[in-house]
N, C-alpha and C positions, 0 to 999 in steps of 0.2 A: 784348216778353217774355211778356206776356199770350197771346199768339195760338201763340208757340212752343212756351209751357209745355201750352196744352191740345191743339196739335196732338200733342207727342209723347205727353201721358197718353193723346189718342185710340185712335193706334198702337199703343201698349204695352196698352190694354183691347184692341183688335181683335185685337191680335195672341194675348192668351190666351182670347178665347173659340176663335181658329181650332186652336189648339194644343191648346186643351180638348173641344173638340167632334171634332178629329182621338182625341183620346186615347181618353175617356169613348163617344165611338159610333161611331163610324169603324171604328177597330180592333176594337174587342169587336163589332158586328156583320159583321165579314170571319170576327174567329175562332168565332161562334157558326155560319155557315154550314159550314165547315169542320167542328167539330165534329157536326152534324147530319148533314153527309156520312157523317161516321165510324162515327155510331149506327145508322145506313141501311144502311151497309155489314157488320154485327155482325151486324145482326137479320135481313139477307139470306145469311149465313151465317155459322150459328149453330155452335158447337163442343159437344161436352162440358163438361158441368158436374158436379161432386162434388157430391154430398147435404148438404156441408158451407162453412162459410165458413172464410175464413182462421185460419190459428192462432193464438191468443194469443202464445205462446210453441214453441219446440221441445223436442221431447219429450228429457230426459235422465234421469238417474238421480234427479237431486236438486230436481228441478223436477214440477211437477203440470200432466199433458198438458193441450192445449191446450181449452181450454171450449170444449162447443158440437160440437166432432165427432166424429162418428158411425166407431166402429170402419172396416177401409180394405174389412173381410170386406162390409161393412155399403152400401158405396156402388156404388152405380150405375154400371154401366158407362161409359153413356152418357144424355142426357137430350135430352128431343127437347122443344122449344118447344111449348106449348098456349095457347086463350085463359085471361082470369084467369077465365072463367065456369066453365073446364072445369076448370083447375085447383084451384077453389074446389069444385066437386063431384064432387071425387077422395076425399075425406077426410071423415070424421064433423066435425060441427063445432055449436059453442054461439053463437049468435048473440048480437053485440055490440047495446043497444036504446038508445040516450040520444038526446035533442034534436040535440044537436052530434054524437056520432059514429054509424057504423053499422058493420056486417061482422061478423066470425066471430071464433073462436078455434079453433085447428085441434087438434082431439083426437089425430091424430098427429105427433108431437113438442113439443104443447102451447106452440107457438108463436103469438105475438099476430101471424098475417101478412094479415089482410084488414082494413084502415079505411080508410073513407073519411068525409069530414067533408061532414055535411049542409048546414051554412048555406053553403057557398062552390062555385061553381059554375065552370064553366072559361069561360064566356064571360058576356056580360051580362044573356043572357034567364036569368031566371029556371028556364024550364025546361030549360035545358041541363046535362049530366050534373052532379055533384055531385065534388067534387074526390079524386081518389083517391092516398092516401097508403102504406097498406105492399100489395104485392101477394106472393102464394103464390111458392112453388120452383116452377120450369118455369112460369114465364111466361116474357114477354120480357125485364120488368126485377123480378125480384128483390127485396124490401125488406119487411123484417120483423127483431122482437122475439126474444130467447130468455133463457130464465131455466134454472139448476139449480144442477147441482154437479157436480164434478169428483172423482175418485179419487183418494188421494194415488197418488204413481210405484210400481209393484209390487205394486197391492192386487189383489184379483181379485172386488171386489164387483163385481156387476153395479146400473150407475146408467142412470136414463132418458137416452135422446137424441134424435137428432132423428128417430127412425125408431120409436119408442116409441111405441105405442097406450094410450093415457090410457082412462081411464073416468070419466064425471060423476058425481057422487055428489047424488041426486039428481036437476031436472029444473028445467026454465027456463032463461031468457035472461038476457045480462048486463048488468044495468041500474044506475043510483044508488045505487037502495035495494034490490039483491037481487046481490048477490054469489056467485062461483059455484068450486065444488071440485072438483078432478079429482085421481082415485087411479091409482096405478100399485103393482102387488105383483110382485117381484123373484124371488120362490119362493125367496129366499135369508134371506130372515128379514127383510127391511126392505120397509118402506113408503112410499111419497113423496105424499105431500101436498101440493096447488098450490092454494091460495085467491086467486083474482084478484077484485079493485075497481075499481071508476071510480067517478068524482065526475063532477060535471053540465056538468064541461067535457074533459080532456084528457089528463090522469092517470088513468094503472094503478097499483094498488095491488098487489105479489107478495109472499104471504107460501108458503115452502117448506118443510115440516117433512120431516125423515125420524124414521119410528120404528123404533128398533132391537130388533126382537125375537129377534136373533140370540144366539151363546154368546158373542161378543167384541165388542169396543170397532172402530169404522169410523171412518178419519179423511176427512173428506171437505171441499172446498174451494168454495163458496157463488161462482157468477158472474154475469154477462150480457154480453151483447151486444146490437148492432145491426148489422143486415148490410146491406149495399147490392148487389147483380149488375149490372155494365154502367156505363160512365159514363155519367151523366146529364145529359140537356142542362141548360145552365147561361146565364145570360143575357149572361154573359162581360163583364160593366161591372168595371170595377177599385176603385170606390167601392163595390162589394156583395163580400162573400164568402159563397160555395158551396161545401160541402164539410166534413170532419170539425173538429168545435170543440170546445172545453170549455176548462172555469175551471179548471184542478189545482192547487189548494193552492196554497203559496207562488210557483207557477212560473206562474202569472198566467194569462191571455189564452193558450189555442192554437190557431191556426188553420192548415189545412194544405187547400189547394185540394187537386181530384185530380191537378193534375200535378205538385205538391208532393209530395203522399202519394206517387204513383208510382214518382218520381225516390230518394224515402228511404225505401222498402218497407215501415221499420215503425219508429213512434217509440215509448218507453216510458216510464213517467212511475212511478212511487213516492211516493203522496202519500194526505193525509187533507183534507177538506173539498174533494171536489172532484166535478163532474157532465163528462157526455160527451155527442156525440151526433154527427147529420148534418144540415146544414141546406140547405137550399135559399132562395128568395128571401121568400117567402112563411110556407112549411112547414116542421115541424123535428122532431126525434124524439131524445132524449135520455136518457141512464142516469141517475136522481138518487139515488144509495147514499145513507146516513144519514151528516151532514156527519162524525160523530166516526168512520167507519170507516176503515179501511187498507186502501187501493185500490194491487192493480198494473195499470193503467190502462196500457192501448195504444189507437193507432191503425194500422192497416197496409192494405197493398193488395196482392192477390195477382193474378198473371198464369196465367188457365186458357186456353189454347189463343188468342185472342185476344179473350176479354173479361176486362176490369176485375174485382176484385171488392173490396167495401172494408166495413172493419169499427171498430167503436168496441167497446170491449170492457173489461170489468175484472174482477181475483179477488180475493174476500177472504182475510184467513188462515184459516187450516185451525181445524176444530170437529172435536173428536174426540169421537165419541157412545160412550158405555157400553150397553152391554148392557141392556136394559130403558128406556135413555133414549129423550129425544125432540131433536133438534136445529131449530134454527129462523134460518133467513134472510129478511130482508125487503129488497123493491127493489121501487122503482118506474120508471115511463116516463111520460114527455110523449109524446105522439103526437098531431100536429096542427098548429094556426095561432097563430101569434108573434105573436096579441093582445098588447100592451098592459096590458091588465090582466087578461089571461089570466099573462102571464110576471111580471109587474112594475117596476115601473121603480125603481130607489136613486136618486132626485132629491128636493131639499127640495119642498112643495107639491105631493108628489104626491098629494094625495086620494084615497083611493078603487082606485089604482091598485097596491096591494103585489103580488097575486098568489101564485103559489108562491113568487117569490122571500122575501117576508118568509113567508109561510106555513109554511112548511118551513125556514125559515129557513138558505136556500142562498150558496152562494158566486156572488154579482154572477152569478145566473140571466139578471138584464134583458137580459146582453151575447148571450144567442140573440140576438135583434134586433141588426143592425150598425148601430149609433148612428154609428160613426165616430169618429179621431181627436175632434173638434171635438165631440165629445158632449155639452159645454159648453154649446154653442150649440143642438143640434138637439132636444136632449131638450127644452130650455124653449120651442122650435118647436113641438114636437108638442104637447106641453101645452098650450099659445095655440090650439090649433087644435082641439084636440080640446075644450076648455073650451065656448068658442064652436060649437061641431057640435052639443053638447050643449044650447046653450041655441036656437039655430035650426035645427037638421038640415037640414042642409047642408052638406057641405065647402068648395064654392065660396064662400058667403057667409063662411065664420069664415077663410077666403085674406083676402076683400077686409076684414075686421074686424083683423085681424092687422096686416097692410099700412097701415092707419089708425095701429093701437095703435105701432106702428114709427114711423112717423111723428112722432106725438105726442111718444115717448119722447126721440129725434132731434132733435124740432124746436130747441132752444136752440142746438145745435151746428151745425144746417144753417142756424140765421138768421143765426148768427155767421159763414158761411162766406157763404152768398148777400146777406149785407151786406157784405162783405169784396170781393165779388165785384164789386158794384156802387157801390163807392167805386173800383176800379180802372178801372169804364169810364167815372167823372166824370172823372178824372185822365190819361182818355188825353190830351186837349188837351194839357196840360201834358207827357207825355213824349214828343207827339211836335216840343215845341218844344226840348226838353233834344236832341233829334238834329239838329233847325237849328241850335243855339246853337255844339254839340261835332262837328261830324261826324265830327274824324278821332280823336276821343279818349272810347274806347270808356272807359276806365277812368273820367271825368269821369262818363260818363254814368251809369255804374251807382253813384258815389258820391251824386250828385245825385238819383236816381233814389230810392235808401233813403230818403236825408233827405224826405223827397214823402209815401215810405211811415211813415215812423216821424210826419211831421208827422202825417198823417192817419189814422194808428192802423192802417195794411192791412199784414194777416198774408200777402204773396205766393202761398204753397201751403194756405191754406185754400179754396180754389175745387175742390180734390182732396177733401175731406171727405166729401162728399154720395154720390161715386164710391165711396170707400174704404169707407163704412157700407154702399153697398149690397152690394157683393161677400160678403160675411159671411152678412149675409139671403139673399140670391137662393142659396146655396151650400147653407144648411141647411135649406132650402123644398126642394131641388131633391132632400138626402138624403132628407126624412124622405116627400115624393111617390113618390118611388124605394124606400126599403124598406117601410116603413110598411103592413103589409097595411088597415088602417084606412083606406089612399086608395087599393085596389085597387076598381075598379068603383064608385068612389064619384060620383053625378052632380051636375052644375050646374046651371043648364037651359038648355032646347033640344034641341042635337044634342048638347051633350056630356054622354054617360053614363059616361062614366070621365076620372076628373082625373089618373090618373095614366099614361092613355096620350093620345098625341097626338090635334090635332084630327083626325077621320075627314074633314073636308070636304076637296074640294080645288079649287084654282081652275083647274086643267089639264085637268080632266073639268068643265069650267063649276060645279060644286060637285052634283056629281050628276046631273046633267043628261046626261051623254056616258057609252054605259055600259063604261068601262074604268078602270083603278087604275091611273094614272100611276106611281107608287111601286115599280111591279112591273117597271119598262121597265130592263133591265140597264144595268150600269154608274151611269150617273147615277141611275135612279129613286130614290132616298133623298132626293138633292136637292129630290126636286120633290113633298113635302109640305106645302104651302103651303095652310093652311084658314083659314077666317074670321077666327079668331083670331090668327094671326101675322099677317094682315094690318094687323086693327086695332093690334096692338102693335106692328107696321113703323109706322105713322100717328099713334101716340102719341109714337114716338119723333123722329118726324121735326118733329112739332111741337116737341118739346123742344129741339132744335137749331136749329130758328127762330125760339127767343126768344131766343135771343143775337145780336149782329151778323155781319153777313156779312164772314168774314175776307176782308182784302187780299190774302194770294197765292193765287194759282190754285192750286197744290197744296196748300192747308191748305183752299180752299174746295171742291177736288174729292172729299177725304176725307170729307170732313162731308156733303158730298152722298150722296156712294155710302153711308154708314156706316149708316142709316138700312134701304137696300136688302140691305148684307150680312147683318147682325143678322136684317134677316125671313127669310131662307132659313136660317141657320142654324140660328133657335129652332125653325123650325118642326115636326122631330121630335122638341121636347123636351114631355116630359108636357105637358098641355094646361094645369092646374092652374098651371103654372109663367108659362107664359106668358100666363096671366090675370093671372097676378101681377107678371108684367115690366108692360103693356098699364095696369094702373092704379095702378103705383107711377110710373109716367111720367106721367101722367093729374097725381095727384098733386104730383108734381114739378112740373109745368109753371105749376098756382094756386099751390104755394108761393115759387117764385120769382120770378113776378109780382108776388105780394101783397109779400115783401121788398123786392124791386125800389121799387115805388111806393110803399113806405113809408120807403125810403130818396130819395127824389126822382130814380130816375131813373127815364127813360123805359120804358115797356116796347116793345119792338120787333116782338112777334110778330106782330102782324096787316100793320105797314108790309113784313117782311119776306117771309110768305106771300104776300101781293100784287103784291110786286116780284117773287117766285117765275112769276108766271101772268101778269106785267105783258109784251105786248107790245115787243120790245126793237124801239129806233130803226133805220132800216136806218145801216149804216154810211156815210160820209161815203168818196167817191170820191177819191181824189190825184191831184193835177193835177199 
């Protein structure tokens, strides 16, 4: 029963790491090449694009046209693709200066469209470009900020848009401590007023005033947006979402990839307490209105000739200014990286970690970051990990300190299970004499059998225990590797300078020695990522399975052989981090159930079984 029970839990773990590992990278890397095609195929012929992004709403009698776009007198025929260098020195512009961000702000149409984030870089040298997040109209992709106000339906004020030549008031850069004003005058009696801030991380500060020096009262309707041109490559894993999110009020969690968005053109939302934005895996860009305002908050996707375009957008209610008054809207933007304690986390013991979220006191801001389902588990991961980073800087070390602290926490449970385990292999003698006694009386045997177990206290399916804790663990290591920019490029030592992409080594090119990238070779090259590290955690597991006895059927002993060898090819494209962590939670495993083992009197078998492993077999015996 013993042998049957962990053959079939073997099968049933093999069988969902192969179903997991089909799902989680298999699939999502066929659909991220496909998708790549697609963007290659756009930006090799490029369409027309409008001066403008999708529409809030359509324009009726009783509705306030759509924020953000620019009259139809006003748009561009046609728009021809440029670099972002060129398109960046199209346009007057106030340069962004802070530690973490860099870029412009474009004085025509007073759009936040050029940042890029200094401390993060697109590969692991140091000196490789610096990661670029909104880029200008007439690039290839598209992606920036907009702030103003909208006309009520039938008014005939003239308001800025995107085609609007701003003027600085004043002179200098945009920095922490030097905030910067741009005017626009309408020759119509009103003024518009744009004061922009940043703080020393990733927040924009928009305050909008209009001053009405006209003869009558202007009703005008306070917006923003986020605009995106082109779908954007996306890493296509099913445990990350990519694409338009936000908290809305009562209507919770929203999340709509782009072929979500696509497929429903445009969703709307009616609510108070609630943020917006567009994320990507790393990066993220978000509307955060003042929680107590009234938001008509969309998401939509517009189809221009055959590129994408996608927008997060909201309007507040209408401000009707008087005549000699002044009106005033304020909105800000995240633009940048889904820090941790740059965003926040809502977890008890988070020290240190509030961020905007309690600072601004937003609606469950932490969820930019996809925690996941099991957020339960992965936030108090991250926590563990990041704790330990902090006291040895490291992310490799606070993996294997984690993996320890798991351990520990466990161990009551796993002794009781590897003691449990090793009263079942004292007792084999005994059931395999209850099958001499009973042969043909299976029911005899499993009544007999209990009594054996209930004498000697053994819980049958506790030998599952040890299995069952680890899935939980190895699941929320594997999220928070996976989104966590905190274990992007984060190193170990040695060769591995990022924990969260795979070992680079590989044993197919002798480990660098041979000069080609097996991985590259179609069809199968995925397969055949196999570096030092899976190796040694193929070796640590294999150990693990030769401290138990050598099952009696050949097919329960061929499985447990091979299993060993499947597991290293599988893991071996998973984050590297991970499989440090499989490699010495098996490690691990292997002294805990030894030291149980012989603290319960029985044998440990690992070295007689290794050795039988490499032992010379007898030649076979001839029939006469």
């Amino acid at each position: 029963m013993l042998d049957n029970r962990n053959t079939i839990l073997a099968v049933i773990l093999s069988g969902l790491v192969l179903i997991g590992w089909q799902y989680f990278y298999n699939i999502p890397q066929m659909e991220r090449q496909r998708a790549q095609q697609q963007i290659q195929s756009q930006l090799a012929n490029p369409t027309p694009q409008p001066g403008a992004a999708p529409a809030n709403s359509p324009p009726a009698t009783t509705n306030p046209p759509a924020p953000g776009a620019a009259p139809a007198s006003q748009q561009p025929a046609a728009a021809t693709i440029v670099s972002r260098d060129a398109a960046i020195a199209a346009a007057p512009r106030i340069k962004i200066e802070t530690p973490r961000v860099s870029g412009s702000i474009s004085l025509k149409g007073g759009r936040i469209d050029d940042v890029a984030l200094n401390q993060f870089r697109e590969t692991v040298d140091p000196k490789s470009p610096a990661i670029v997040l909104f880029s200008p109209s007439g690039t290839a992709a598209p992606y920036y900020a907009e702030f103003g106000w909208v006309a009520a339906a039938g008014s005939t004020v003239k308001i800025p848009d995107a085609t609007t030549q701003w003027t600085q008031e004043g002179t200098g850069s945009l920095t922490p401590t030097s905030p910067v004003t741009l005017k626009y005058d309408n020759g119509e009696g009103q003024t518009f007023r744009r004061t922009i801030a940043i703080d020393d991380r990733y927040l924009f500060t928009v305050k909008d005033d209009v001053i009405n020096n006209g003869t009558a009262p202007v009703t005008l309707y306070p917006f923003a947006l986020i605009s995106r041109h082109g779908t954007p490559h996306v890493e296509g894993y099913y445990i990350l979402h990519e694409g338009l999110v936000g908290y809305l009020g009562d209507q919770g969690l929203q999340e709509y990839g782009y072929k979500k968005i696509d497929e429903a053109k445009a969703v709307n939302f009616k609510v108070t307490n609630g943020w917006l934005g567009i994320t990507d895996k790393y990066w993220a860009s978000a509307l955060l209105p003042d929680p107590a305002a009234q938001l008509q908050a969309k998401f939509s996707s517009n189809l221009v000739g055959n590129i994408h375009t996608y927008q997060t957008d909201y309007l507040q209610d209408a401000q009707t200014i008087a005549a000699g008054a002044t009106g005033t809207a304020n909105a800000r933007l995240f633009a940048g990286a889904k820090e941790a304690v740059s965003v926040g986390i809502n977890f008890p013991f988070a020290v240190g970690l509030g961020g905007y979220n309690q600072s601004l006191n937003l609606n469950h801001f932490d969820l930019l970051i996809d925690w996941g389902w099991f957020y339960f588990i992965t936030k108090p991961m991250f926590l563990a990990l990041d704790f330990f980073f902090h006291l040895f800087g490291n992310f490799g070390v606070a993996i294997l300190l984690v993996t320890v602290l798991v351990k520990i926490i466990f161990f009551p449970l796993a002794s009781k299970s590897y003691a449990s385990m090793a009263k079942m292999k004292a007792v084999q003698p005994q059931l395999a004499a209850l099958k001499e006694r009973y042969p043909d009386d299976k029911m005899k045997q499993q009544q007999e059998m209990m009594e054996i177990y209930k004498k000697e206290k053994i819980n049958p399916i506790a030998g599952c225990l040890p299995v069952a804790l680890q899935i939980p663990v190895f699941f929320s290591l594997y999220k928070v590797l996976f989104v966590t920019i905190e274990m992007r490029h984060a190193p170990f030592f040695g060769w591995i300078k990022d924990l969260s992409a795979h070992d680079p080594t590989n044993l197919f090119n002798l480990f660098g020695a041979l000069p080609f990238d097996p991985t590259q070779l179609p069809v199968f090259g995925h397969y055949l990522a196999l570096g030092i590290w899976p190796i040694i955690m193929g070796i640590t597991m294999w150990f693990q399975m030769k401290l138990n006895p050598t099952p009696p059927d050949p097919t329960q002993k061929m499985i447990f052989d091979w299993m060993p060898l499947i597991f290293t090819f599988m893991l071996a494209g998973f984050p590297a981090g991970l499989v440090i962590y499989w490699a010495w939670n098996n490690t691990l495993s292997v002294l805990q159930q030894a030291y149980i083992m012989n603290r319960n009197g029985v044998k440990v078998e690992l070295f007689d079984n290794v050795k039988s492993t490499f032992a010379k077999k007898p030649p076979a015996e001839k029939k006469t």
